[in-house]
N, C-alpha and C positions, 0 to 999 in steps of 0.2 A: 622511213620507219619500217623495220623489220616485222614479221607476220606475226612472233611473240607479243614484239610490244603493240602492235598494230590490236591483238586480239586482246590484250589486257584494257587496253585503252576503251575497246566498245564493252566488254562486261562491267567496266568502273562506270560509264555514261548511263547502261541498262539498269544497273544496280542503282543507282542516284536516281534516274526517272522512279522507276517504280518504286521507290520508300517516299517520292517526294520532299528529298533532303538538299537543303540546300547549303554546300560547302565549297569554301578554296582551298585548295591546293596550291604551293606552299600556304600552309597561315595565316591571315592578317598581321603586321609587323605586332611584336610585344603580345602574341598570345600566347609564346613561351611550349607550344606544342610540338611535338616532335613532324619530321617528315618523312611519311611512311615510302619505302621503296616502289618503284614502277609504278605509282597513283599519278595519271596525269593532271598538270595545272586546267582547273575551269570551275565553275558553277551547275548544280543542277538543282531546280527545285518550281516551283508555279509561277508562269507569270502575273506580273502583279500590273504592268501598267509598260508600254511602248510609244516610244519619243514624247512621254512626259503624260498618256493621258492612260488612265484608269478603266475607264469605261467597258465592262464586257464585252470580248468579239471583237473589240479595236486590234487592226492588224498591222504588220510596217508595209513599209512603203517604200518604192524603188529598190536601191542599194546599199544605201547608207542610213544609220540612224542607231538607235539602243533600244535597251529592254532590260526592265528590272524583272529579278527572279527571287524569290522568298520562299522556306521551307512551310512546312503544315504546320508549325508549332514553335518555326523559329522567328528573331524578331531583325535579323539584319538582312536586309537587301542587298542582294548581287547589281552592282551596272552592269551590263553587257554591249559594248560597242561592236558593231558590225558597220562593213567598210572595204574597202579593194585589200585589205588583209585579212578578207574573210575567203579562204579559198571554197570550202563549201557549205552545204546545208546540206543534212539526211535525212528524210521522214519517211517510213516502210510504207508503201502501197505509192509511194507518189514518184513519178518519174524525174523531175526538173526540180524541188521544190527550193525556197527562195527567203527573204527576210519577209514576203509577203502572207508566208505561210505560221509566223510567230504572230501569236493571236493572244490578248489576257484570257488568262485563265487554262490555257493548256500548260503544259509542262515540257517542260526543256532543259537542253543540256549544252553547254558551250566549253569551249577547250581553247586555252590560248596563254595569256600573258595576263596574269594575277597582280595586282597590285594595289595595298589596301582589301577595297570593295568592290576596285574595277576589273575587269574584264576584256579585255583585246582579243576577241573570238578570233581564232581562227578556223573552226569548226563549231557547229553549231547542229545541234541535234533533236528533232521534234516527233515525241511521243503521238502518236496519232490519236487525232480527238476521241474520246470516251462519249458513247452512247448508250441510253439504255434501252435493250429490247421493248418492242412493246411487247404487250400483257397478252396473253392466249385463252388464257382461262384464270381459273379460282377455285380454291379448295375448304373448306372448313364444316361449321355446325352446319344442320338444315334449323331455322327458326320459324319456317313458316312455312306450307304445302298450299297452294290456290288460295291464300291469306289465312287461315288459319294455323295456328298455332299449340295446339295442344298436342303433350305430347304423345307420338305414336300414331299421329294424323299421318296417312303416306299420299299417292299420287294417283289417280285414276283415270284410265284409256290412258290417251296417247298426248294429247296437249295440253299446257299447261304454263304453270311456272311456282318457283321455289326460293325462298331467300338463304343466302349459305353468312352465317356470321364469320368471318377470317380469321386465324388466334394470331397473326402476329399485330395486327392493327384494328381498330374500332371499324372499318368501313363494312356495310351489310349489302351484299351483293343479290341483284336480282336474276335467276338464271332464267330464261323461258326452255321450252322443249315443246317439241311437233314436229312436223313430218320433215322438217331441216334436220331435225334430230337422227342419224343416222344408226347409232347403234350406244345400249348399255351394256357396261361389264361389272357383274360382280363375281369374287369367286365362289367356286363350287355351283355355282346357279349356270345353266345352259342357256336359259331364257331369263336375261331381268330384265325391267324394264320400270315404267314410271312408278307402278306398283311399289316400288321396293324404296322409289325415297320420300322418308318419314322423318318425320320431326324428331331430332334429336340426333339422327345420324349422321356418319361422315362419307361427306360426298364431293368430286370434286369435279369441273366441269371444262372442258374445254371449247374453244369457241372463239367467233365474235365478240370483242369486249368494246363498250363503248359507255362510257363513265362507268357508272356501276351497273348496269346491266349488260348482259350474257346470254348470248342467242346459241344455245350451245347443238356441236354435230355429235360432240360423244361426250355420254353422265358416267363417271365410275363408281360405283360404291364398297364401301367399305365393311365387310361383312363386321357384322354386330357383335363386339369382344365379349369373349363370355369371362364373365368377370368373377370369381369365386369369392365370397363371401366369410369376411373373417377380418382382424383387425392385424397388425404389425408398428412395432414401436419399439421403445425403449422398454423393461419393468422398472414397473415405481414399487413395487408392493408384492411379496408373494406372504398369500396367507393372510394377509393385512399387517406386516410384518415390512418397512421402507429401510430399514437400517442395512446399507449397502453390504453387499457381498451374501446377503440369507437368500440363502434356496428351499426348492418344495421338497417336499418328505412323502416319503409311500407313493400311494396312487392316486390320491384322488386330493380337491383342494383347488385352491386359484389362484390367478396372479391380476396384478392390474399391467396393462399396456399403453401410451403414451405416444401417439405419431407423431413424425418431424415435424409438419408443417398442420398441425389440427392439433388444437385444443380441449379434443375430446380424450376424454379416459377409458377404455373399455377395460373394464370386467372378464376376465376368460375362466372358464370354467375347466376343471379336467374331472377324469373318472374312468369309470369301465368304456364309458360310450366313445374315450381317446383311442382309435384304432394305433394309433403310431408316434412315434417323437424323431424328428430329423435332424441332427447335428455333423455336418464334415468333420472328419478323423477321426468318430468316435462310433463304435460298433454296436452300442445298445444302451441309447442315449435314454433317458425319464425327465419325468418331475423331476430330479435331485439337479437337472442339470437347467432348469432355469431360476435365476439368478436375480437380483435386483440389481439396476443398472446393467445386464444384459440386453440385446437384440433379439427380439422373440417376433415370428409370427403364430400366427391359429387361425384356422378354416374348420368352419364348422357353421353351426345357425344362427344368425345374429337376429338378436331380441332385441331393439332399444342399441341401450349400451353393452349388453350382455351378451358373451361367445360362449356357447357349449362344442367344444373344438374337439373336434375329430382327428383331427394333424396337428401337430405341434412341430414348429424348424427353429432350431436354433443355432443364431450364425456364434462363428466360432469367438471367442475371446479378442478384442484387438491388444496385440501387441506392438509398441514402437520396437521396430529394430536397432539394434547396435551399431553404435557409430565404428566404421573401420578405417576411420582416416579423415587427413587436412589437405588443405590447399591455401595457399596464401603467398605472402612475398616473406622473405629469409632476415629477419632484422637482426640476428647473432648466430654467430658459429662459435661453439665451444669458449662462451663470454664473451666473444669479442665483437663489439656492434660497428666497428671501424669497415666503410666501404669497403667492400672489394674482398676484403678478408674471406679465407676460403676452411673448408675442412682439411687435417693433414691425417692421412695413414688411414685405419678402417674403422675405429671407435671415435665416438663422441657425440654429439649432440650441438643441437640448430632450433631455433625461436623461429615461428613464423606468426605471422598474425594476418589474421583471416579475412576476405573481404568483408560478408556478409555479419559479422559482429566485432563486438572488440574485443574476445577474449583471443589470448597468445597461446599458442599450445609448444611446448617444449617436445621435439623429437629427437628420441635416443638411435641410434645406428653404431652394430659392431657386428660381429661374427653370427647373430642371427639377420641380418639384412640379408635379402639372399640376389638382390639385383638392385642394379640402376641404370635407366634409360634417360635418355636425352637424342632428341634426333640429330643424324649425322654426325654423333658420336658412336664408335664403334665401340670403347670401351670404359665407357662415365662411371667414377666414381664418388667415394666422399668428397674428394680435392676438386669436383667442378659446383659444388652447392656454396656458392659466396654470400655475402650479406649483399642485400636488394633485388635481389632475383627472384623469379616465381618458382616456386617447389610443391609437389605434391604427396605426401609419403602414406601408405597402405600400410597397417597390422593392427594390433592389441589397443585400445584408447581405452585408458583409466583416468580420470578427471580431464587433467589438461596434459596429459601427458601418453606420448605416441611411440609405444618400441615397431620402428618400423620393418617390414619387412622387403618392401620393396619403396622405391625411392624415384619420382622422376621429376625429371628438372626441363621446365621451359630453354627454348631456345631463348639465348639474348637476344632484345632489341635494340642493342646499338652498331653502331658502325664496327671494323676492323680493326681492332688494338688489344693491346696488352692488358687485361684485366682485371687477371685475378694474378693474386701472391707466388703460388705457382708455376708460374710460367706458360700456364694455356693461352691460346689463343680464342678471339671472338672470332667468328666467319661473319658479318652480315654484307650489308649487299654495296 
């Protein structure tokens, strides 16, 4: 094996280990699949079970034997025979490694002779067992300071301990702190320490973990976010006015606001006491520019449900952009839906139909097309866009219909032959 193929051959193994997919190369007979260039014959994907038994951590034995392999999500099992035509075995970190070293449940790769579901390894390749670090520490709410719980309780002297709620999981961890405790950091503070964690804060601790408690050497804390005071949402109402697209008038007046994920409505207020109104791309933005069914925020005093807003932002308008183009496979050239069939000269038009829907978009091409690309063509034109090929074309889209301005066309995926009406040639491999 040459160092080309030599090096395709471990990127296609690495790549199979790590998706944990498990595939042969050629096909199983009658799956009517193509067979992609330089992919070597083999299997990769989890062990599921070794010389017939199942069991967790069951490993092989001697020099001979099998091992089935099964993807994450697929339902057919690879065999794997190994045997005096198995020249070797690879697994990084391990010197000698052996049929001893295939274990259920790690993940593997084998290379050989396909047939059906079987497998005649001759290479055989073992992702190194996955472990999970242990734990060091813990980060989250504080819910309790020396068992108490109220909030704004903090820490006092030197020893102690604190429960931290986690937000990615329910577990409530217990941290202790004292003279194991080496050093606190918070910013802007020179000196923090137990003082500074209080209930309700974010704290996180590093340490001895042992179930849920945490004998921590160093507490960080998270200085306290200053959180400005005002509501942001959608408007449902300016003026008490909901009928979409009405805006505010003058200066003074209100809107109602609506947050994504809260069911609360706030009230905002405007007037002389609105220092300011913020909107990108607009130079002296007001009241006129918030809208119903616009994005609004306001900072100001909130009362209850009620803002007397100081600042008013308003994000800009969303617009969907315009579509500039398709991509799909070629089902006609200039009417004609017969394989192979190509474009002739430098006008006319091509059907593609899109992966993603089922609508066809008709693409026009003549004297404004101003290029076409295709790789390893030097100079692709209308005459290489055939029926069943993949095409992509860029310009103007008006319903379903594409004047293109530039045109590019998938390489073929098939072998060497005569393909289209024209007389071009396929290059594949």
């Amino acid at each position: 094996m040459g160092k080309r193929a030599a090096a395709i051959t471990i990127v296609a193994v690495v790549l199979g280990l790590w998706g944990g997919v498990a595939v042969a190369w050629p096909p199983p007979s009658g799956s009517g699949g193509p067979t992609p260039p330089l992919v070597p014959s083999g299997a990769f994907g989890t062990v599921t079970s070794v010389n017939g038994t199942a069991t967790p951590g069951t490993c092989g034995m001697g020099t001979t034997g099998y091992f089935a392999v099964e993807s994450f999500n697929g339902t057919t099992p690879y065999t794997v025979n190994v045997g005096s035509f198995t020249s070797s075995f690879i697994e990084p970190g391990q010197s000698s490694p052996s049929f001893t070293d295939v274990c259920v449940g790690e993940l593997v790769g084998a290379l050989g002779t396909v047939s059906g579901t079987t497998v005649q390894a001759t290479k055989v390749f073992i992702a190194p067992a996955r472990t999970t670090p242990p734990a060091h520490g813990v980060f989250g709410t504080v819910t309790t300071v020396n068992g108490t719980a109220t909030p704004g309780t903090c820490g006092i002297g030197t020893s102690g301990s604190f429960e931290l709620a986690t937000w990615q999981n329910t577990t409530t961890y217990t941290v202790e702190v004292g003279s194991f405790t080496s050093s606190y950091v918070e910013r802007d503070l020179r000196s923090a320490s137990f003082g500074g964690v209080c209930v309700g804060g974010l704290v996180g601790a590093l340490g001895t973990v042992s179930g849920t408690t945490v004998q921590a050497t160093k507490v960080f804390i998270a200085p306290t976010p200053a959180i400005p005071s005002g509501a942001f949402g959608t408007v449902g109402s300016v003026n008490g006015t909901a009928t979409p697209g009405t805006c505010g008038m003058g200066t003074t007046g209100s809107f109602d606001v609506t947050g994504f994920k809260s069911s609360t409505t706030y009230t905002v207020e405007v007037g002389s006491f609105t220092a300011s109104y913020v909107e990108p791309g607009q130079s002296s933005p007001s009241f006129t520019d918030v809208c119903v069914g616009g994005l609004v925020g306001a900072l100001g005093i909130v009362s209850g449900t009620t803002v007397q807003a100081t600042k008013v932002f308003i994000a800009p308008a969303r617009t969907t952009p315009p579509r500039h183009g398709v991509f799909g496979t070629v089902t006609s050239v200039n009417g004609t839906a017969t394989s192979g069939t190509c474009g002739t000269g430098i006008s006319g038009s091509f059907d593609l139909a899109t992966w993603l829907n089922t609508t066809t978009y008709t693409v026009d091409v003549g004297s404004f097309t101003s290029s076409y690309a295709e790789r390893g063509q030097s100079s692709a034109s209308f005459g290489d866009v055939c029926v069943g090929e993949l095409v992509g074309a860029l310009g103007t889209v008006s319903g379903t219909t594409v004047s293109a301005t530039k045109v590019f066309i998938a390489p073929w995926r098939g072998g060497s032959f005569d393909h289209r009406s024209n007389g071009h040639r396929r290059h594949g491999s």
